[in-house]
DSSP file (Angstrom, degrees, kcal/mol; ACC not computed):
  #  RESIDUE AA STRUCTURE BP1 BP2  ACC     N-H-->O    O-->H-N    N-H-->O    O-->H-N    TCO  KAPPA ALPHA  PHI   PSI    X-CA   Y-CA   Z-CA
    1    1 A X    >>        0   0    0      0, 0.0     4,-3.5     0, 0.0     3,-0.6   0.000 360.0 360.0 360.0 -42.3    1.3    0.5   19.9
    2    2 A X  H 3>  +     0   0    0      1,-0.2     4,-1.4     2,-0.2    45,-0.1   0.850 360.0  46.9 -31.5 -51.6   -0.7    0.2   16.5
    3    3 A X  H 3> S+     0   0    0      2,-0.2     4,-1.6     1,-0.2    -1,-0.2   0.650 109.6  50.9 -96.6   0.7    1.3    1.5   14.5
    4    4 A X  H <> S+     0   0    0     -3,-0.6     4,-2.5     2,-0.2    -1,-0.2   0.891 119.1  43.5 -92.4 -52.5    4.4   -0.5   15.8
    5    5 A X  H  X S+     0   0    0     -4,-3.5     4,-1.3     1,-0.2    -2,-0.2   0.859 107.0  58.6 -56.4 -29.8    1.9   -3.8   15.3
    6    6 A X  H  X S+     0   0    0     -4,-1.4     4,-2.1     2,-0.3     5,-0.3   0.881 112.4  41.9-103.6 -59.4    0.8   -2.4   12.1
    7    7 A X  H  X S+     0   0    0     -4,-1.6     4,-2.5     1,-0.3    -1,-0.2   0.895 110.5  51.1 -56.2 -43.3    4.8   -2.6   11.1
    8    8 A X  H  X S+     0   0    0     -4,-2.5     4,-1.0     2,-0.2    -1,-0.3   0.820 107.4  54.5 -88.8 -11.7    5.7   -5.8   12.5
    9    9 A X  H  X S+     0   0    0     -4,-1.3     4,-5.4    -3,-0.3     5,-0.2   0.865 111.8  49.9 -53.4 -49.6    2.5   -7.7   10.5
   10   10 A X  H  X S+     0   0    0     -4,-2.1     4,-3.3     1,-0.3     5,-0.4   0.959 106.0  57.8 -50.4 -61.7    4.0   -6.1    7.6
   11   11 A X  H  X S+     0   0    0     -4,-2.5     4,-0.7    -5,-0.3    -1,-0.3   0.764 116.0  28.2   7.0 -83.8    7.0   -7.6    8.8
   12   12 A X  H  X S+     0   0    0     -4,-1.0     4,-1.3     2,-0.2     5,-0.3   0.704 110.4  68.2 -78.3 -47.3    6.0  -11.0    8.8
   13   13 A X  H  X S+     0   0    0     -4,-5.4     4,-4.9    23,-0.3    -2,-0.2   0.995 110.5  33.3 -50.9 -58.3    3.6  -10.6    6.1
   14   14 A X  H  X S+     0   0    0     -4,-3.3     4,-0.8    -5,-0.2    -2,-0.2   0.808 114.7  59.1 -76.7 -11.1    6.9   -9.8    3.0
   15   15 A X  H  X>S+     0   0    0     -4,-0.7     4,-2.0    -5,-0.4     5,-1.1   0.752 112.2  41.7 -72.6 -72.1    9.5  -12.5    5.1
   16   16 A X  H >X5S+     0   0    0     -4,-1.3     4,-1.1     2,-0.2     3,-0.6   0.841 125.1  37.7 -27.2 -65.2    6.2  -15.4    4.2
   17   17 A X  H 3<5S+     0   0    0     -4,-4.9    -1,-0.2     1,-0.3    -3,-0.1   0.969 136.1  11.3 -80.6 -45.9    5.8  -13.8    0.4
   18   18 A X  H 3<5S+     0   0    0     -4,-0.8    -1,-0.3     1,-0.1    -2,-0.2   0.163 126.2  49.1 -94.4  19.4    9.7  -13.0   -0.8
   19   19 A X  H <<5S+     0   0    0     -4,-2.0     2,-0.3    -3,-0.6    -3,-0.2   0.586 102.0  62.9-116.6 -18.9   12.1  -14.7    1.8
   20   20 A X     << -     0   0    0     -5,-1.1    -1,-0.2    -4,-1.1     9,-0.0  -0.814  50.3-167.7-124.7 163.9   10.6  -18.3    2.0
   21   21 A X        +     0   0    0     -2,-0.3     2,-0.3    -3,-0.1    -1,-0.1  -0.395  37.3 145.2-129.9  25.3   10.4  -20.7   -0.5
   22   22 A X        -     0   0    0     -6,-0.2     2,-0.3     0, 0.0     7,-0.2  -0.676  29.1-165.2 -85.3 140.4    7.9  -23.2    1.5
   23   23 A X        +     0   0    0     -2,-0.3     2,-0.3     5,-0.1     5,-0.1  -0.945  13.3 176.1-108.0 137.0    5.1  -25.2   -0.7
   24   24 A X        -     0   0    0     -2,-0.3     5,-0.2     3,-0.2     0, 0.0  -0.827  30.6-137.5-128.8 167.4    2.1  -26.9    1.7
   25   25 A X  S    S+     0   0    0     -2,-0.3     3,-0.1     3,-0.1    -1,-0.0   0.446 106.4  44.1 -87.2 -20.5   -1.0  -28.8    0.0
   26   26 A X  S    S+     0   0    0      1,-0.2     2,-0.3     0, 0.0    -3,-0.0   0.928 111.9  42.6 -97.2 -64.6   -3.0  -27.1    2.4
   27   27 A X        -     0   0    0      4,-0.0     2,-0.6     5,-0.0    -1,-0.2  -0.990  58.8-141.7-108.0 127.7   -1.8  -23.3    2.7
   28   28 A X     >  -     0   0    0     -2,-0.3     4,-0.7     1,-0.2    -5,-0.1  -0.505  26.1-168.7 -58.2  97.7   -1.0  -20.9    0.0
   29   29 A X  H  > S+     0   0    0     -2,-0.6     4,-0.8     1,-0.2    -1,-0.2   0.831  91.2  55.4 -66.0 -30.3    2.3  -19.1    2.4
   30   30 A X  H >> S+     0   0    0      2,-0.2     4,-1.5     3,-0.2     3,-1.1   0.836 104.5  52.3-109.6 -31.9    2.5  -16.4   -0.2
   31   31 A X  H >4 S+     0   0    0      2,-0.3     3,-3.1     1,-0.2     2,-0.6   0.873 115.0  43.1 -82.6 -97.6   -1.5  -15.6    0.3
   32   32 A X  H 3< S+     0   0    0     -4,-0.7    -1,-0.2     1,-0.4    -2,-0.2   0.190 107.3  53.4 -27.3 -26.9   -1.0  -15.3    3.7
   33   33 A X  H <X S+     0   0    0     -3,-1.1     4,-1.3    -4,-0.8    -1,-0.4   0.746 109.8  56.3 -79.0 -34.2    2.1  -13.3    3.4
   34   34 A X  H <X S+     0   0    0     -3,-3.1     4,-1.3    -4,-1.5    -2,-0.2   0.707 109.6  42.6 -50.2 -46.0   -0.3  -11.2    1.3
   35   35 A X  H  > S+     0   0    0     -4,-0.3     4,-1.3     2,-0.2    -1,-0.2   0.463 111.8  51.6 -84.2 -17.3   -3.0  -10.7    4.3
   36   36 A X  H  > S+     0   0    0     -3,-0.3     4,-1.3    -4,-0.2   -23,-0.3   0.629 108.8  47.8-113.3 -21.7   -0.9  -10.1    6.8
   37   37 A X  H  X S+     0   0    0     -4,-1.3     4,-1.3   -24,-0.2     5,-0.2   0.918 117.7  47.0 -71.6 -44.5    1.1   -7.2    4.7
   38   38 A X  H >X S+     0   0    0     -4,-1.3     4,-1.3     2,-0.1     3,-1.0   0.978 110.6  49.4 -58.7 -49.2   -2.4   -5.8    3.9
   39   39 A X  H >X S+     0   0    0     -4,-1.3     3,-1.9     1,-0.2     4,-1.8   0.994 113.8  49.2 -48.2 -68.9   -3.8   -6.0    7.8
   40   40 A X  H 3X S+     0   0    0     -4,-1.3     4,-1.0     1,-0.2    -1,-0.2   0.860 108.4  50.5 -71.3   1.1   -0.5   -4.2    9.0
   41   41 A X  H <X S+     0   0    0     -4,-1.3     4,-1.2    -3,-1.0    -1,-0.2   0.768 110.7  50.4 -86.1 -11.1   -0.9   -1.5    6.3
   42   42 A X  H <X S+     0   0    0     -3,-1.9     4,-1.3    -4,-1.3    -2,-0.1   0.903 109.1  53.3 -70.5 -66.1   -4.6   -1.2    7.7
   43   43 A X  H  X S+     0   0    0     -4,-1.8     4,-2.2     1,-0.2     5,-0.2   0.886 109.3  53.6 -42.6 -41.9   -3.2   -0.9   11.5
   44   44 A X  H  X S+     0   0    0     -4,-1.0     4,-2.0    -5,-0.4    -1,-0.2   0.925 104.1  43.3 -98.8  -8.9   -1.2    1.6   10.6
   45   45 A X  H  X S+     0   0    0     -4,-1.2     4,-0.7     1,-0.2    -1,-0.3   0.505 119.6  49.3 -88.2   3.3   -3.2    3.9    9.0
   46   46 A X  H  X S+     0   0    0     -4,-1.3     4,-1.1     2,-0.1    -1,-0.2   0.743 113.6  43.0 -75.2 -28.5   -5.5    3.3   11.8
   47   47 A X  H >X S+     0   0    0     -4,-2.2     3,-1.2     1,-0.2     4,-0.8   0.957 115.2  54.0 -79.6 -73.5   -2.9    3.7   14.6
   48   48 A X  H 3X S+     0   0    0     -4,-2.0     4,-1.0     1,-0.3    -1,-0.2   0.700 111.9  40.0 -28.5 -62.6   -1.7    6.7   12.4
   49   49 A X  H 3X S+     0   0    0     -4,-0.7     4,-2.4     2,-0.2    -1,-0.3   0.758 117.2  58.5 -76.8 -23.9   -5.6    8.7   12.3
   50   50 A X  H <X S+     0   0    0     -3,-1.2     4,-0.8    -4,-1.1    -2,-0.2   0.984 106.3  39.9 -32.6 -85.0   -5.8    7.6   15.9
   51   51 A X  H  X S+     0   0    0     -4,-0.8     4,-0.7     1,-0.3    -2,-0.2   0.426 115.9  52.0 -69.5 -25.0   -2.9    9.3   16.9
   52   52 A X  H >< S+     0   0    0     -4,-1.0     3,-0.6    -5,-0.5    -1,-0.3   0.879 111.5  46.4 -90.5 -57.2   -3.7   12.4   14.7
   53   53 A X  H >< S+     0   0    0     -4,-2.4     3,-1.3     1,-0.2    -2,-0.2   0.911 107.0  61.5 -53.5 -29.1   -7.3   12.8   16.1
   54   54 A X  H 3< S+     0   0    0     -4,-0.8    -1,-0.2     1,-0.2    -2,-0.2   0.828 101.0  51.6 -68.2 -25.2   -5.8   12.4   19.5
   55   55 A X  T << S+     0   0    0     -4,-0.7     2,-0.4    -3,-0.6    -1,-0.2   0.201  77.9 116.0 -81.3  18.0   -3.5   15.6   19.2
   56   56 A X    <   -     0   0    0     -3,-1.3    25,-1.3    -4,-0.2     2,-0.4  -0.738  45.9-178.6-104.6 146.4   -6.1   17.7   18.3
   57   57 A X  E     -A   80   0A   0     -2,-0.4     2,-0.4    23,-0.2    23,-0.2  -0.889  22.9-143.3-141.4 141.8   -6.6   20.3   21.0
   58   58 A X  E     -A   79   0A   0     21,-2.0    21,-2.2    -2,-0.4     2,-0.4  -0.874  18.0-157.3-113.6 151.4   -9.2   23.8   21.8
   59   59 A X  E     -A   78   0A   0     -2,-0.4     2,-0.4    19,-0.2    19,-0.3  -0.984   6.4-158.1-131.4 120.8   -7.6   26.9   23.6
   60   60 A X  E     -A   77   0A   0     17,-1.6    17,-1.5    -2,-0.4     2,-0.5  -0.956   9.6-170.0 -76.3 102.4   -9.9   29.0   25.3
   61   61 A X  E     -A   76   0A   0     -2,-0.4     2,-0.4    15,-0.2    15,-0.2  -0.821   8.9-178.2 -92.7 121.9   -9.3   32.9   26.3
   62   62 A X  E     -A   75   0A   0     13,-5.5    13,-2.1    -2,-0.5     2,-0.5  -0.970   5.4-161.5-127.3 144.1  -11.6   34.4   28.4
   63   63 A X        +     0   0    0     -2,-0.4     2,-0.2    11,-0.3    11,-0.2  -0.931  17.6 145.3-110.7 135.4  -11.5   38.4   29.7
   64   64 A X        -     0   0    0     -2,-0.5     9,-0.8     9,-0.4     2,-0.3  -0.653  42.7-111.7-132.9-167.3  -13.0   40.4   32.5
   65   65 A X  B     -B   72   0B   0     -2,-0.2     2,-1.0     7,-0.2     7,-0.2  -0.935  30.8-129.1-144.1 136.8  -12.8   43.0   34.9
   66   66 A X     >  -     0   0    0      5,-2.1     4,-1.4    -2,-0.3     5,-0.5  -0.836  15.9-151.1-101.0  98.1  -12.6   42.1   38.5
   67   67 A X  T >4 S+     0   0    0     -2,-1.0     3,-1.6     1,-0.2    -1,-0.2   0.864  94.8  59.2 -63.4 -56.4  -15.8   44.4   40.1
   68   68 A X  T 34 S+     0   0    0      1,-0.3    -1,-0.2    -3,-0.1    -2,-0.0   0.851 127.9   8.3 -86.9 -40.8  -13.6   44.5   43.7
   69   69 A X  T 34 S-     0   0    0     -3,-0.2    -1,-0.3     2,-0.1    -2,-0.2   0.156  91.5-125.2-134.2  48.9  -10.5   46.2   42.0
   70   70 A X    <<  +     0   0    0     -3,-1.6     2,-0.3    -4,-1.4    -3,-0.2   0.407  60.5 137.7  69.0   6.8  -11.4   47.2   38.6
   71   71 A X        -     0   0    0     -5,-0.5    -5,-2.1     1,-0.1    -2,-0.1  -0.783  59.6-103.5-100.8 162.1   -8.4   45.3   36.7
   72   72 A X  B     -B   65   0B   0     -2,-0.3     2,-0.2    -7,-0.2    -7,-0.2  -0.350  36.7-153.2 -75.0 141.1   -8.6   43.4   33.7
   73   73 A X        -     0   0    0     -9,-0.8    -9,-0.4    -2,-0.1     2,-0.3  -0.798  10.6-164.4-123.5  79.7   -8.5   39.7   34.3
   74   74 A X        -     0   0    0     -2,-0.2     2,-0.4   -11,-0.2   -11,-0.3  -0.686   9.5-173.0 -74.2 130.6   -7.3   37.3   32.0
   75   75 A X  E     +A   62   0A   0    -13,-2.1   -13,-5.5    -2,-0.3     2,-0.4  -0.939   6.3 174.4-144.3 148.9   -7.4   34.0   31.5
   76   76 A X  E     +A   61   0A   0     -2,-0.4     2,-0.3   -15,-0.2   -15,-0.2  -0.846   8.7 162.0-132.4  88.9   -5.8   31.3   29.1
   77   77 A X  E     -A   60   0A   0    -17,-1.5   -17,-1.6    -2,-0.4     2,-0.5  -0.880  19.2-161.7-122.6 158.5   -6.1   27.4   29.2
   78   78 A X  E     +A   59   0A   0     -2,-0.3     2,-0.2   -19,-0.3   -19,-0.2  -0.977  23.1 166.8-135.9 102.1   -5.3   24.8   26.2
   79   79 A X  E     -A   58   0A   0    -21,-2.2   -21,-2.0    -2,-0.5     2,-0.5  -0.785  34.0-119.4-109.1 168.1   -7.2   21.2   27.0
   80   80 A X  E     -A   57   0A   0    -23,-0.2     2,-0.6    -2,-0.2   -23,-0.2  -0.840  19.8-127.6-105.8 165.0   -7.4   18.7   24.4
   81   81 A X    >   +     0   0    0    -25,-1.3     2,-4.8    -2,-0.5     3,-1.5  -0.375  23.9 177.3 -94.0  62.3  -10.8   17.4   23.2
   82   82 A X  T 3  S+     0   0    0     -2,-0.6    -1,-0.1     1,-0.3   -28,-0.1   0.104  85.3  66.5 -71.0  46.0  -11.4   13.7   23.2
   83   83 A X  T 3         0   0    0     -2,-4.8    -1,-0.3     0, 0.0    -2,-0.0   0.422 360.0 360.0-137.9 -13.1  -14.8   14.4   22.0
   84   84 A X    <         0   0    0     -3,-1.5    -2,-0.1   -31,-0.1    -3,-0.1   0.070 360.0 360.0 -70.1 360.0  -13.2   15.8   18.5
């Protein structure tokens, strides 16, 4: 959802600085078009290190021998680590 807001600020931000042609007394459109292209390049390379820390994942393998009938016992899980 970040990085999709992160796009559509951007969006909004270059139609305000190249598509319109508005003068106010009050607000600068083109400075605004200006902040709102930087803020959604900010989202997305937040949404973006988000999304990369979220995929990060530990795989554990563990081995034994099972005392009651003496076979090897393996075992294999892959969680991810929100602590990462």
């Amino acid at each position: 959802m970040s990085i999709g807001l992160g796009i559509f600020l951007f969006v909004v931000g270059a139609i305000l600085t190249f598509a319109l042609n508005l003068e106010s007394e009050y607000v600068n459109i083109d400075l605004v078009g200006y902040i709102l292209m930087g803020a959604g390049l900010v989202t997305v390379i937040i949404g973006i290190a988000l999304l990369a820390r979220r995929r990060q994942s530990v795989s554990t393998t563990r081995s034994a021998v099972d005392p009651a009938s003496g076979e090897r016992v393996t075992q294999r899980s892959t969680d991810s680590d929100p602590l990462v």
